[in-house]
Backbone and ligand atoms as CSV (ligand in chain L), in Angstrom:
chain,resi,resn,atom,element,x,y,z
A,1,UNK,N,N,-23.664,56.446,-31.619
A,1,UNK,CA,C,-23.464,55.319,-32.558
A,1,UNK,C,C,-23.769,54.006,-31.836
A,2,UNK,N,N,-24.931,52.824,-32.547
A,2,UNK,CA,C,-25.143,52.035,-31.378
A,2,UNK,C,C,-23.840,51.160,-31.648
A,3,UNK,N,N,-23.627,50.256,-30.930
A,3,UNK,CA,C,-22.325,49.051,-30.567
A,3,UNK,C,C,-23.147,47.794,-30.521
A,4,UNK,N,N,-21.893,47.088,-30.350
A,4,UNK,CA,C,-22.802,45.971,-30.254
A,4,UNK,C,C,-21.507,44.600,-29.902
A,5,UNK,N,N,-21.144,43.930,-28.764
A,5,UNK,CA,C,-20.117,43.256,-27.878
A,5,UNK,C,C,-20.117,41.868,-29.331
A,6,UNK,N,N,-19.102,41.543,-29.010
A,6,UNK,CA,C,-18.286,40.637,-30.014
A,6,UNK,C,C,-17.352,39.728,-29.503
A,7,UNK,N,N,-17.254,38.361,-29.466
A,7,UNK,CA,C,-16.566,37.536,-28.712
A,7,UNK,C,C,-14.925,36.792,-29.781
A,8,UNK,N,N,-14.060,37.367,-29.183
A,8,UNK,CA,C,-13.066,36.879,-30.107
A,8,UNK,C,C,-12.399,35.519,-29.602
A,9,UNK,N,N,-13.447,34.441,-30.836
A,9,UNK,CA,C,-13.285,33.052,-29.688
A,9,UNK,C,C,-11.599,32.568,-29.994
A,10,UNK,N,N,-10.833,33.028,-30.612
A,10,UNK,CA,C,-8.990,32.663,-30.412
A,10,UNK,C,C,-8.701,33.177,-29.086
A,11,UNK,N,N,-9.069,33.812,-28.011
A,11,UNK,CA,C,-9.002,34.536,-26.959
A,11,UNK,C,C,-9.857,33.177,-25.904
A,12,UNK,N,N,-11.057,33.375,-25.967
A,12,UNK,CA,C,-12.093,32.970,-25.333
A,12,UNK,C,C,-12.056,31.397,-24.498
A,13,UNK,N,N,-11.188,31.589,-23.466
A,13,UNK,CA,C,-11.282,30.574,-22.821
A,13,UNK,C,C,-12.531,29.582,-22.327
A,14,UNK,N,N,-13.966,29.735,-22.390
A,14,UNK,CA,C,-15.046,29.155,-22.269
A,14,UNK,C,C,-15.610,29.177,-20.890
A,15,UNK,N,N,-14.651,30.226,-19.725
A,15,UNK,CA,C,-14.766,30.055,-18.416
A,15,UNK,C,C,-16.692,30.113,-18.156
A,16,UNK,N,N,-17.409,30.636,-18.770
A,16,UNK,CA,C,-18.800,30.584,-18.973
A,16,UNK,C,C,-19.438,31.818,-17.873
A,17,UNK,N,N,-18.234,32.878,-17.215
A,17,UNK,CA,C,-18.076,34.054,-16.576
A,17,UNK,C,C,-19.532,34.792,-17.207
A,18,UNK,N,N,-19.368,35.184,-19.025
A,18,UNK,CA,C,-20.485,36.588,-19.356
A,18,UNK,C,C,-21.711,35.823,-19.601
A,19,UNK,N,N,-21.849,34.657,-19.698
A,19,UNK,CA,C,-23.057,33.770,-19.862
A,19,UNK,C,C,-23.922,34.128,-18.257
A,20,UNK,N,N,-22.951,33.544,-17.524
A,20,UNK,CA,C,-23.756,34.174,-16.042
A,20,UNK,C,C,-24.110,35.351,-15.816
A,21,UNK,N,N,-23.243,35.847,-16.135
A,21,UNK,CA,C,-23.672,37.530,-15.581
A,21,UNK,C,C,-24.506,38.295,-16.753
A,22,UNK,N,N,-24.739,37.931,-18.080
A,22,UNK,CA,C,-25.871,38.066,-19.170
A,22,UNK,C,C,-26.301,37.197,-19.732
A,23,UNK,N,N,-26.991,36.012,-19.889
A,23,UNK,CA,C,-27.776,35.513,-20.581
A,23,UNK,C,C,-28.343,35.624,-21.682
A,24,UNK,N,N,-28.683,36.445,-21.656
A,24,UNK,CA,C,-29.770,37.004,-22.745
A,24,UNK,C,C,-28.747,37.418,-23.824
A,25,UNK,N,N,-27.749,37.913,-23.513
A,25,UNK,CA,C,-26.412,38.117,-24.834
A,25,UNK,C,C,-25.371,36.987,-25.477
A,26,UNK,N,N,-24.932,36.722,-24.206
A,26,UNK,CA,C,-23.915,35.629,-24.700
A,26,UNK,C,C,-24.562,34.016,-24.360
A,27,UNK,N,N,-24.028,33.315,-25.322
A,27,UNK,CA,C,-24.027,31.784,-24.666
A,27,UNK,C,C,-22.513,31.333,-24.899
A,28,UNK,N,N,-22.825,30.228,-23.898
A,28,UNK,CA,C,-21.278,29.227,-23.774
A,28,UNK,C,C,-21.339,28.024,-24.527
A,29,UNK,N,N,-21.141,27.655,-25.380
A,29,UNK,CA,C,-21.366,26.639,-26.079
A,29,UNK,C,C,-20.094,25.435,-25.934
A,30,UNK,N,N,-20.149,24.217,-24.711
A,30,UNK,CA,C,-18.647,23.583,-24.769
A,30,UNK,C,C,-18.877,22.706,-25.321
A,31,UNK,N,N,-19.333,22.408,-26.724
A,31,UNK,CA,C,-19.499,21.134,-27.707
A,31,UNK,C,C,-18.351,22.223,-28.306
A,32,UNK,N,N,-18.472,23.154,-28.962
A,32,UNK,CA,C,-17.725,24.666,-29.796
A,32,UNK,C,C,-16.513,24.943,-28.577
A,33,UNK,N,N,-16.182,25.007,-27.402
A,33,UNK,CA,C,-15.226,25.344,-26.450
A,33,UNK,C,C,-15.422,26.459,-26.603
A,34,UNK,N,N,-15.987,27.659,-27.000
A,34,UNK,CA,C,-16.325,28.851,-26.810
A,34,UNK,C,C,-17.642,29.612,-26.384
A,35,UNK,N,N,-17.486,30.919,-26.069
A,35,UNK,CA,C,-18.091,31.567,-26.280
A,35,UNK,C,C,-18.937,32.404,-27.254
A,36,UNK,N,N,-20.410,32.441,-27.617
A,36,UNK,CA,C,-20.640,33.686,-28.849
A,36,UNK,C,C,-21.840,34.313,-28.297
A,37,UNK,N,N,-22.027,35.343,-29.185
A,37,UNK,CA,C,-23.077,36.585,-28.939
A,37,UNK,C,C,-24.262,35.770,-29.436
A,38,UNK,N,N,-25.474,35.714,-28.971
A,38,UNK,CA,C,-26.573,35.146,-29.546
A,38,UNK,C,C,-27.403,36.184,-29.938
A,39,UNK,N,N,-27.263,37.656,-28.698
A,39,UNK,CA,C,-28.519,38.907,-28.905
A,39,UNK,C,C,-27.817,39.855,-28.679
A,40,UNK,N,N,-26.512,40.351,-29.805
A,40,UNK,CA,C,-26.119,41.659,-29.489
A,40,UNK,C,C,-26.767,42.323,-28.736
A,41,UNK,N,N,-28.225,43.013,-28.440
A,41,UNK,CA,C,-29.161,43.861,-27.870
A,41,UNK,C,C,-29.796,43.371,-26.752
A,42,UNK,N,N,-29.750,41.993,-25.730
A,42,UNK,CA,C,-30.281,41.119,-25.263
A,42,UNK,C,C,-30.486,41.418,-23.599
A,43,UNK,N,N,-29.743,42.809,-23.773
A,43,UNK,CA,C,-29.555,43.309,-22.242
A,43,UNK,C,C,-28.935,44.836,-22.200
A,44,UNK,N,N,-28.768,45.714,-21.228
A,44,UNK,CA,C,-28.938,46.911,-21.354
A,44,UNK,C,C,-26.731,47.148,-21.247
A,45,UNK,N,N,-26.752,48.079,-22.268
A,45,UNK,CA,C,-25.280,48.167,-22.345
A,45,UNK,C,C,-24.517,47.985,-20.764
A,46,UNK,N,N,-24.961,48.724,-20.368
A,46,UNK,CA,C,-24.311,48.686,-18.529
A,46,UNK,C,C,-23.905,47.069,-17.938
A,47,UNK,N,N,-25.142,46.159,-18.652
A,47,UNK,CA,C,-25.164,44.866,-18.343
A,47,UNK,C,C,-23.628,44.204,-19.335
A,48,UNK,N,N,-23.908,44.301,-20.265
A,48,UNK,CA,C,-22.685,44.289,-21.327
A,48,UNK,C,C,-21.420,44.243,-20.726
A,49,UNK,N,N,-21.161,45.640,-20.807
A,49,UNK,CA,C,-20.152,46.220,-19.884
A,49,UNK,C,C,-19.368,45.589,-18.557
A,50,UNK,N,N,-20.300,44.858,-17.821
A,50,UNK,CA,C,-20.596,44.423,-16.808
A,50,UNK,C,C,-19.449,42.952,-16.852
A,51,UNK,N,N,-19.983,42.169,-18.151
A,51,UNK,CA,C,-19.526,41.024,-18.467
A,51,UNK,C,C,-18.243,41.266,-19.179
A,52,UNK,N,N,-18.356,42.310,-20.158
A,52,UNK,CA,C,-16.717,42.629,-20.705
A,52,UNK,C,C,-15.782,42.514,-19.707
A,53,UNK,N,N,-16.071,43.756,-18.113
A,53,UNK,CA,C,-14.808,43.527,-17.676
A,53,UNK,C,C,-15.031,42.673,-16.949
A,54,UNK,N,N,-15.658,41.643,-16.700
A,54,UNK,CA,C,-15.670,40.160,-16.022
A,54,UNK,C,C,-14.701,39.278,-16.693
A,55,UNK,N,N,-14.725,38.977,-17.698
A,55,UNK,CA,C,-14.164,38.480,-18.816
A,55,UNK,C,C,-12.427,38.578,-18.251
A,56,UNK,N,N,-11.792,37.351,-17.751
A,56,UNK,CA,C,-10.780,37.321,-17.445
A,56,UNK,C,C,-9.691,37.575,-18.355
A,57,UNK,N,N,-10.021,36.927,-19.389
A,57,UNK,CA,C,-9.686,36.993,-21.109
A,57,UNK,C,C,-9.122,38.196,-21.979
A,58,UNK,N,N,-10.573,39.054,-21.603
A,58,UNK,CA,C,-10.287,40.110,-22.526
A,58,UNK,C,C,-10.694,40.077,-23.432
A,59,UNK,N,N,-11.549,38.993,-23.909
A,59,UNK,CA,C,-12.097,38.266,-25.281
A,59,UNK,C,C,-13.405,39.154,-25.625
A,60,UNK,N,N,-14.038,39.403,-24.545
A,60,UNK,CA,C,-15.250,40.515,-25.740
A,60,UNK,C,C,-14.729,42.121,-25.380
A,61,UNK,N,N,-15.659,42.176,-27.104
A,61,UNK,CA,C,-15.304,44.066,-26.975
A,61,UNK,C,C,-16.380,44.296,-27.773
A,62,UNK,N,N,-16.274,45.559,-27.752
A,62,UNK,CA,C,-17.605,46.649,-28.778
A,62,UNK,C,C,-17.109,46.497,-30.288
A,63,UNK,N,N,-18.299,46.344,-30.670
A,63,UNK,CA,C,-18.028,47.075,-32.122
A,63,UNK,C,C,-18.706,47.745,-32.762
A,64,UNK,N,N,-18.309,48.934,-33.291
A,64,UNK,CA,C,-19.270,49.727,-33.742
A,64,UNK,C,C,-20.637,48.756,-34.845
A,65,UNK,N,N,-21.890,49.348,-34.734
A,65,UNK,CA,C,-22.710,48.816,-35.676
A,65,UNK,C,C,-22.704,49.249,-36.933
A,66,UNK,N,N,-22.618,48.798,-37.999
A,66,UNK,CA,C,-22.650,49.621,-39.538
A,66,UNK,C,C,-23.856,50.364,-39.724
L,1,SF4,S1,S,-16.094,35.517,-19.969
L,1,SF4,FE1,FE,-14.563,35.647,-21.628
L,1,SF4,S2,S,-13.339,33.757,-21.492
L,1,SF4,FE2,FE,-15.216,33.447,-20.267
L,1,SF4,S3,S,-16.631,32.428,-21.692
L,1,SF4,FE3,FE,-17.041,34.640,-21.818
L,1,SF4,S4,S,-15.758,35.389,-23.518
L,1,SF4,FE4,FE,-15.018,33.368,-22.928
């Protein structure tokens, strides 16, 4: 089932942590003080993964795709 990482910005402190370590998925936006997904697909799950448990927060997770 593909997934696809999701930023729950009430969580999302803006530390700008999964922006570094993926690019291509997340941006940091501090006009917004958060974090969001720009390319669910933007990098290889492992990379994903990578930034989830970076994420001091806890603020992104999977979600299944419909
Ligand atoms: S790593 Fe977590 S707390 Fe930091 S900007 Fe990304 S979602 Fe927000």
């Amino acid at each position: 089932m593909p997934r696809m990482p999701y930023v729950d910005i009430s969580e999302c402190t803006a530390c700008g942590t999964c922006e570094e370590l993926c690019p291509g998925v997340f941006r940091l936006s501090e006009e917004l003080g958060y974090a969001t997904v720009i390319a669910p697909h933007g990098a290889a799950e492992e990379e994903i993964q990578e930034a989830i448990d970076a994420c001091p927060v806890g603020a992104i997770r999977w979600e299944e795709e419909a």
